[in-house]
C-alpha positions as CSV (number, residue, x, y, z in Angstrom):
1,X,-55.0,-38.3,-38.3
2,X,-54.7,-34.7,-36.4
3,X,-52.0,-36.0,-34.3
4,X,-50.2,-37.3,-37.2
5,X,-50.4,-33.9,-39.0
6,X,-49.8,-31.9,-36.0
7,X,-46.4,-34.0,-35.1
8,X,-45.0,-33.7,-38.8
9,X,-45.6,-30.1,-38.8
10,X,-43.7,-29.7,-35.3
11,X,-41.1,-32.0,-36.6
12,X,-40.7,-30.2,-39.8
13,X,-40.7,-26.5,-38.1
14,X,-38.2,-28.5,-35.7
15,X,-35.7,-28.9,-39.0
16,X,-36.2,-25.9,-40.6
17,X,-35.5,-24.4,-37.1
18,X,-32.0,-26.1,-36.5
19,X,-31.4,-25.4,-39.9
20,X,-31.6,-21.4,-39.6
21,X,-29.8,-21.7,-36.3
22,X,-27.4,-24.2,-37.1
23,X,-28.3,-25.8,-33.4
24,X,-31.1,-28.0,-31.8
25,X,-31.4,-27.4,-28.6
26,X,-34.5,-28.4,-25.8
27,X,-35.8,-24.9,-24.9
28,X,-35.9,-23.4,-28.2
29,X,-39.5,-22.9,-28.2
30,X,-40.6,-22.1,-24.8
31,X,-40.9,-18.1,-25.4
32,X,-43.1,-18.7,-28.6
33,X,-45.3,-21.2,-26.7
34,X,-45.8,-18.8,-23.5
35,X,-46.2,-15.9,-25.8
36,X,-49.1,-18.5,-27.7
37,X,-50.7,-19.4,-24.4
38,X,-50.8,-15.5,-23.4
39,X,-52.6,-14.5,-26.8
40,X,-54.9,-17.7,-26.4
41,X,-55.9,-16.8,-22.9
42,X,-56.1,-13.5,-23.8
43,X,-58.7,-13.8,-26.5
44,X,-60.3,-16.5,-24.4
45,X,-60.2,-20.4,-24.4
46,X,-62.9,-21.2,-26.5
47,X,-62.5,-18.1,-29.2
48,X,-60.3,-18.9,-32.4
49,X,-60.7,-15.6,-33.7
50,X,-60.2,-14.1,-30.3
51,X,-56.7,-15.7,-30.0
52,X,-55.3,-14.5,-33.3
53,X,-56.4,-10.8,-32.9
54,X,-55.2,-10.6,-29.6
55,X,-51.9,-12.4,-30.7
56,X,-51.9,-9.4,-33.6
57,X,-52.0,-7.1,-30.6
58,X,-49.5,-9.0,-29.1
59,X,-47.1,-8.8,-31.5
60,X,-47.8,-5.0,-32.7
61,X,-47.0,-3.8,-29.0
62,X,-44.0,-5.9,-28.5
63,X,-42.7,-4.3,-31.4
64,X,-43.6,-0.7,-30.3
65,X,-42.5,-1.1,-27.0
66,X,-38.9,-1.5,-28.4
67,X,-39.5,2.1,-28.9
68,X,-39.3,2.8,-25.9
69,X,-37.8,0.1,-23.6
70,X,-34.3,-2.5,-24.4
71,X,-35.9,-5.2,-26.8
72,X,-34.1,-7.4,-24.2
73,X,-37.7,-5.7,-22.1
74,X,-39.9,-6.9,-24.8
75,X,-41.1,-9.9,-23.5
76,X,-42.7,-8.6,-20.5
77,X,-45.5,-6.9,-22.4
78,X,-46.8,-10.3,-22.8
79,X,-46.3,-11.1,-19.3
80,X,-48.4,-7.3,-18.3
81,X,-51.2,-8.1,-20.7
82,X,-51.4,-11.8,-19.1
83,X,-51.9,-10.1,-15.6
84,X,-54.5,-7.6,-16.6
85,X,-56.6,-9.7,-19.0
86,X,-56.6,-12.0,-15.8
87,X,-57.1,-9.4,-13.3
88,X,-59.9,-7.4,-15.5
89,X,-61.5,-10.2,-17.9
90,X,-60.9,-13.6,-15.9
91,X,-62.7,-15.3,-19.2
92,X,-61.0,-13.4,-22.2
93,X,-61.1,-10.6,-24.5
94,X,-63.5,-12.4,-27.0
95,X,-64.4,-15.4,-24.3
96,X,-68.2,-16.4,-23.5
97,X,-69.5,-15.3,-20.3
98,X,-70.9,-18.2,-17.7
99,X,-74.3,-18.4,-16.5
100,X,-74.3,-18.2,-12.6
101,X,-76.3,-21.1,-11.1
């Protein structure tokens, strides 16, 4: 039943996508789904709540950064906070430490 639910509401944000655009085209959601994967590795694989504040934060600084850098530069802050949250927090922001064995 998840699977059923899950592929309408894809194929429904699919419609509503082509519609706005006018065109359907295979790579239309790759930056959305990298920028998802950074915010869910970010707040750490098994944290929910983790993901979606760190994807607020995600979004908050891409905004600002247009401040400062070309918004066509924008999509590197993802990339930057990828590298250091796996440089300085290998399991998250909001991810459960392992016990060492």
């Amino acid at each position: 039943m998840t699977f059923v639910v899950g592929s309408m509401m894809g194929a429904a944000a699919g419609i509503l996508t082509g519609l706005y655009y006018g065109a359907i085209f295979p790579a239309m959601g790759f930056v959305p789904g990298i920028k998802a994967f950074v915010a869910m590795v970010m707040g750490g694989l098994s944290s929910i709540p983790g993901a979606v504040i760190c994807a607020l934060i995600l979004g908050i600084s891409e905004s600002m950064a247009t401040t400062f850098v070309s918004s066509g530069w924008s999509d590197m802050v993802a990339y930057g906070f990828l590298i250091l949250t796996l440089i300085f927090f290998p399991n998250g922001l909001f991810g459960a430490r392992r016990e060492r064995v």
